[in-house]
N, C-alpha and C positions, 0 to 999 in steps of 0.2 A: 537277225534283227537289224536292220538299218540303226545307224549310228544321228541319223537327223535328229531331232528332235523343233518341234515350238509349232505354231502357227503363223504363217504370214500373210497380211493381206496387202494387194494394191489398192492405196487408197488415191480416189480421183476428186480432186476439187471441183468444185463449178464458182465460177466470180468469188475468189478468195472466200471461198466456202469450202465443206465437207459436203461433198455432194450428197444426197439423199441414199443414194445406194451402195456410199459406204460406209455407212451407220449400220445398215442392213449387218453389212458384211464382218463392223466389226463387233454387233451385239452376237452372228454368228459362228463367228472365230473364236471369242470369248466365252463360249458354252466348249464348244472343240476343244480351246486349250485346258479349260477346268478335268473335263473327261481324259485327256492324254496327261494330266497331271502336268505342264509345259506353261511354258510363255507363249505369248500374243505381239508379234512385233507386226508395225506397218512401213509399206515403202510408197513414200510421196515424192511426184516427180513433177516439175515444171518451174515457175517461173515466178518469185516471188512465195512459193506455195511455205517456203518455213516459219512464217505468222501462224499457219493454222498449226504448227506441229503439237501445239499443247492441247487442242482442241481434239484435235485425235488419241492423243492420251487420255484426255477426258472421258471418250468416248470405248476407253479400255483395253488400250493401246498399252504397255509393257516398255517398248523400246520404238521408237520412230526414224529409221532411215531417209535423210533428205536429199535427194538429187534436184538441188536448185540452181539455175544458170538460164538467164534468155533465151538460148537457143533450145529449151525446151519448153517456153512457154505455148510454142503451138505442137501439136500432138504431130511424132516424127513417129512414126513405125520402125524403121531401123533404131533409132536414138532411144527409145523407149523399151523397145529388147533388148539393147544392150544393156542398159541401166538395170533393168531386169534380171537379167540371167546374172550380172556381175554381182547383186545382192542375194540372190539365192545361191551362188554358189559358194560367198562366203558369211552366209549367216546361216547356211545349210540346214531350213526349215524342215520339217516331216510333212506340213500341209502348206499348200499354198492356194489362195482366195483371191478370183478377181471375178467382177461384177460382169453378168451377159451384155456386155452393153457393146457401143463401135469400137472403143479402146479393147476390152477385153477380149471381145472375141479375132481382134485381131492379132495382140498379139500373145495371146496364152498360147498357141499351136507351135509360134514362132521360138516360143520362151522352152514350150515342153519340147522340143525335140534337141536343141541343144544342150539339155540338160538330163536326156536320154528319159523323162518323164512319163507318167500316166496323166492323162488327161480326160474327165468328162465336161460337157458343155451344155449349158445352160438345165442347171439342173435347181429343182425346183423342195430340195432336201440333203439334208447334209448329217451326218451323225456316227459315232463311234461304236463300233462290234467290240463289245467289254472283253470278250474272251480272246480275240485277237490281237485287238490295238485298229485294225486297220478302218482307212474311214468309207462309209457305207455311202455311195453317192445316187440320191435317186432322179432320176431324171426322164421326161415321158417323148413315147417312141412308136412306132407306126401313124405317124401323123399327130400324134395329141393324144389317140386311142387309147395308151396303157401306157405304163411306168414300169421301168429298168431299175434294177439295184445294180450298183457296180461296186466291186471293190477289186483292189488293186494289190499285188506284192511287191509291185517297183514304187519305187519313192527317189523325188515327194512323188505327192499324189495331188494332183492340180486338180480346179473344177472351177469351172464359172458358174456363176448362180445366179439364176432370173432375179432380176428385179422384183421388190414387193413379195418375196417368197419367204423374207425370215421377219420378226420381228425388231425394229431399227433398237441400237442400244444408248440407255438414259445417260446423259452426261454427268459426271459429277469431275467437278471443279476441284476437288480437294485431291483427285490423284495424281502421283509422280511418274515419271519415266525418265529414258534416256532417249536425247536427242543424238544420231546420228550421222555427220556430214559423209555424204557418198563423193568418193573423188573422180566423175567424169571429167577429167583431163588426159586420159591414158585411154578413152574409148575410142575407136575407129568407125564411125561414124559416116556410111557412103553415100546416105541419099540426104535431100536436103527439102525443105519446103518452098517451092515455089510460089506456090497461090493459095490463099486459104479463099473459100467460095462460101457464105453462112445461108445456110438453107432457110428457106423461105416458113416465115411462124404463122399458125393463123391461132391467136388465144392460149389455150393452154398447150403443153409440151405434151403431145402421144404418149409417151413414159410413164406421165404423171398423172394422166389424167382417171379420176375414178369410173367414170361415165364415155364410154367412146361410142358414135355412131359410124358405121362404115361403107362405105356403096363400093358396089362390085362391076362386072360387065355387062348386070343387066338395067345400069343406071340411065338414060337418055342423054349421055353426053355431058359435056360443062351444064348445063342452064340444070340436068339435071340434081346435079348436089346442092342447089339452090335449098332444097328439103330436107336435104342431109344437114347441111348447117345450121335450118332451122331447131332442126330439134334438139339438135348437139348443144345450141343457146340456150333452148329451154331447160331443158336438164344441166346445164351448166357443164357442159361436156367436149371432146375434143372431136374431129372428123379425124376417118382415116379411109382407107382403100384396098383393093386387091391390086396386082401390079397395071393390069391394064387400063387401069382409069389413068392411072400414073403414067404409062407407058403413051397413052394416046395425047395426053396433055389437057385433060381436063380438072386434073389438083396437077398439084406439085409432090415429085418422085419424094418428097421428105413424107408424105403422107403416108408412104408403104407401109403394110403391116404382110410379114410372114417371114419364110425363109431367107427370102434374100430383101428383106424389106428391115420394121424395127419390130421387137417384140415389147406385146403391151402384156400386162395382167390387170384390169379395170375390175370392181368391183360388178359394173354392166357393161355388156358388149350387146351392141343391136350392129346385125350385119343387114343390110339393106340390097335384096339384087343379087345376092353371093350366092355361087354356085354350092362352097365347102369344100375348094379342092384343098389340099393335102396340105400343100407349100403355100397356102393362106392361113390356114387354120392353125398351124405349126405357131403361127404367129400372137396366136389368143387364145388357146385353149387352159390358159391356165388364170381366165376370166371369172369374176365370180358366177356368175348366170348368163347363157348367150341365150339370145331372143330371134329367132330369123324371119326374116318380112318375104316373102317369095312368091311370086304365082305361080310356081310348079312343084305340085306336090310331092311331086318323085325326087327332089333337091336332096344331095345330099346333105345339105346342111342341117336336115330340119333332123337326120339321126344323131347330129351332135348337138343341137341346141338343146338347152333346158325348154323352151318356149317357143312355140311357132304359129305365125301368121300366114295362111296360105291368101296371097290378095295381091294385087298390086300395086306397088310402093305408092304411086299415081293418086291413089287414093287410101291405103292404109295411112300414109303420114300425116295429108293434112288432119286428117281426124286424132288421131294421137297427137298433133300440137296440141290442138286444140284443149283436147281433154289434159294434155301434159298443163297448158296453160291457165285451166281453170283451176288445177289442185295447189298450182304455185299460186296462186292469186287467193284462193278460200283460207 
């Protein structure tokens, strides 16, 4: 039986906030450590970020480790593993938690393999085998198709967790912890940031958004997401893409959604034009209801959508503005 024991999560800010997705993580971790009978500690890392440290205790937090210093106010991949591996290897967690998100997925690989770790990735459930201890990680595989249960006998046992997968945890202001200063002055530290580049916004943030419309490679070019966007307004919603729209320069590459793009979970996903390959779909499949709009009935998308349109985009959308527009208006 490993000697670890506790929970740990990386907690990420966003504009001297707790970012959204790790509430998630620490309403998560806080059901985990009840089950493992343990504590829940967080590690925060950047730049200014120890104002919020009470805020994440709030948020049921146990103990808050702070690596605060300028030069990690912009997100350093090397600087950010190091800080990493250096808190788990001396606060020697049994689980450790970071959000599917750019940060996590970059460096939890980086974190678990210096730490000789098990790792699953972007996993969409989390929970404890009472008769074992060990944590049960479900996460879905063949495309989106089915779900993996994974559990692990090396530890910790890492996992990133989709976004929008757990329910976020309620703050209460009345609880205590310990604040932790982490000493980055002894880390070796060899890449540095050169340039930060901020991706181009159009409305709400892909992540966040409950309602996403998406056009794929059978859209008509730039002029044609002109419809994509419409409807994304209407419904109050975010655009997003398959790579090649991206690729060709008709949105902007931030709009990716899949495997090497961003992953959403919207409450609706309307893909527009999308074929259903594998390495799109990876990207949304864990959307409340997909809806596919397609003129080819043979798409594969239309055997993963909840809902399908066989028509073309051309003219399925302006009618659905429309009719979208007269239910907001009645």
């Amino acid at each position: 039986m490993s000697e670890r024991q506790g929970v740990l999560v990386l907690a990420e800010a966003q504009e001297a906030q707790v970012a959204p997705v790790t509430t998630e993580l620490l309403g998560l971790g806080r059901r985990l450590a009840h089950e493992l009978s343990s504590a829940l500690s967080a590690l925060l890392i950047g730049s200014g970020v120890g104002g919020i440290s009470q805020d994440v205790i709030a948020l049921g937090a146990d103990t808050v480790y702070v690596a605060d210093r300028p030069e990690l106010g912009t997100f350093n991949s090397d600087a950010y593993t190091a800080v990493a591996t250096k808190v788990c290897r001396e606060a020697a967690p049994s689980v450790v938690l970071m959000g599917h998100t750019s940060i996590g997925r970059d460096i939890a690989p980086r974190v678990a393999a210096r730490l000789g770790a098990s790792l699953s990735t972007d996993c969409v459930d989390l929970r404890v085998d009472q008769d074992t201890g060990r944590l049960l990680q479900t996460r879905p595989v063949h495309g989106g198709n089915a779900l993996a249960t994974i559990a692990s006998r090396v530890h910790p046992q890492m996992a990133t967790m989709r976004p929008r997968s757990a329910a976020p945890a309620e703050p209460d202001p009345s609880r205590n912890g310990r604040i932790i200063p982490v000493d980055t002055s002894v880390l070796d530290i060899q890449a540095r940031v050169v340039e930060t580049v901020r991706e181009e916004a159009e409305g709400l943030k892909l992540e966040e958004a409950r309602v996403v419309v998406s056009g794929g490679a059978g859209i008509d070019g730039a002029q044609g997401f002109d419809l994509i966007r419409q409807l994304a307004s209407v419904l109050g919603g975010a655009v997003g893409a398959t790579r090649l729209p991206c690729e060709q320069g008709w949105v902007s590459p931030s709009f990716q959604i899949g495997q090497t793009g961003k992953i959403v979970t919207p409450d609706l996903y309307i893909a527009v034009a999308v074929s259903g390959a594998p390495q799109h779909m990876a990207g949304c499949m864990g959307s409340g209801y997909i809806v596919a709009i397609n003129n080819d009935p043979e798409a594969h998308i239309f055997k993963l959508a909840d809902f399908g349109i066989v028509a073309d985009y051309r003219e399925a959308l302006p009618a659905l503005i429309r009719k979208c527009q007269e239910l907001v208006s009645s």
